[in-house]
C-alpha positions as CSV (number, residue, x, y, z in Angstrom):
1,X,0.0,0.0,0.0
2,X,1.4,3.3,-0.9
3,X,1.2,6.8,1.1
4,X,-1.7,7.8,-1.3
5,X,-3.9,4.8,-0.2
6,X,-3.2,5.3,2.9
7,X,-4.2,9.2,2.4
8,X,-7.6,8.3,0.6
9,X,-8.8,5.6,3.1
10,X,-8.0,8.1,5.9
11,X,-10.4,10.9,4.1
12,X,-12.9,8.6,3.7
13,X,-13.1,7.0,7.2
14,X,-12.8,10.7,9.0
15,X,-14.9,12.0,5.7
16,X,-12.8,15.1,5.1
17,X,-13.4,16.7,2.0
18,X,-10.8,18.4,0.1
19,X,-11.4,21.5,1.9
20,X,-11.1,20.2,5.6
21,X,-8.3,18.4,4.2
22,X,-6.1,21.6,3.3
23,X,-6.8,23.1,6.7
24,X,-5.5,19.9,8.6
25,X,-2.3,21.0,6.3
26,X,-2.5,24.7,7.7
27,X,-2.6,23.4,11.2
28,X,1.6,22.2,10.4
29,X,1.8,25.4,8.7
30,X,2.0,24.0,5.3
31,X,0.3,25.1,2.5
32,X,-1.1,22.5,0.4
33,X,-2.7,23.7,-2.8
34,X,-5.4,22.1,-4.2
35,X,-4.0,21.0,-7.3
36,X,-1.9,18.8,-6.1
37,X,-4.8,17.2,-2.9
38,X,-6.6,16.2,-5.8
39,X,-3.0,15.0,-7.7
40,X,-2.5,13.0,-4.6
41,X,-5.8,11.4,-4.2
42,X,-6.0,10.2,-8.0
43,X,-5.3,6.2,-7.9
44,X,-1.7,4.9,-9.8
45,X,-3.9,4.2,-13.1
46,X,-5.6,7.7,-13.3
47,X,-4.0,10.3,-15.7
48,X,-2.5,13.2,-13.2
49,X,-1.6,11.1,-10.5
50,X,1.5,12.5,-8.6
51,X,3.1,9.4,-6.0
52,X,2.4,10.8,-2.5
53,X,5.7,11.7,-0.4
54,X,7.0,10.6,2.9
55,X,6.6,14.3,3.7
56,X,3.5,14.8,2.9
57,X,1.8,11.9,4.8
58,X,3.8,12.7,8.3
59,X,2.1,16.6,8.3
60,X,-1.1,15.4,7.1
61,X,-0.7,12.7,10.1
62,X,0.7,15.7,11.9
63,X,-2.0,18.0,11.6
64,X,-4.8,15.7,12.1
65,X,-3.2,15.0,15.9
66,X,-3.3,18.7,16.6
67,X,-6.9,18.9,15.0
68,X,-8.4,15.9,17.4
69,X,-6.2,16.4,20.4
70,X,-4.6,20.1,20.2
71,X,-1.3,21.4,20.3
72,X,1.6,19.8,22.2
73,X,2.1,22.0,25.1
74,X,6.1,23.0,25.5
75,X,7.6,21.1,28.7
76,X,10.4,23.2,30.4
77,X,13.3,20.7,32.0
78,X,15.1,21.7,34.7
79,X,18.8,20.6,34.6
């Protein structure tokens, strides 16, 4: 299974649309652009397709743990 299955079946289950999608990307500061959600989601055979990175799935996966949970809060260590 590649990074854009894995991408897809996670839309589906959580039934983002493209949309909700881009602002789980804002939430890692990244600025997805359309064009290229909709590259992404395309399957292998499908003319347009663009292969999903590595990248790309860790700040989606990113952003959706700050969406349902919130932002890490910063611990201060004392030496």
């Amino acid at each position: 299974m590649i990074h854009n299955d894995v991408l897809r079946r996670l839309r589906f289950a959580l039934r983002l649309n493209d949309g909700a999608t881009i602002e789980i990307f804002k939430l890692v500061d990244y600025p997805m652009e359309a064009e290229y959600l909709q590259a992404i989601m395309k399957k292998e055979e499908e003319p347009g397709f663009i292969r999903c990175r590595d990248k790309i799935i860790s700040l989606f996966l990113d952003g959706l743990i700050i969406q349902k949970r919130g932002k890490k809060k910063a611990v201060n260590r004392v030496s």
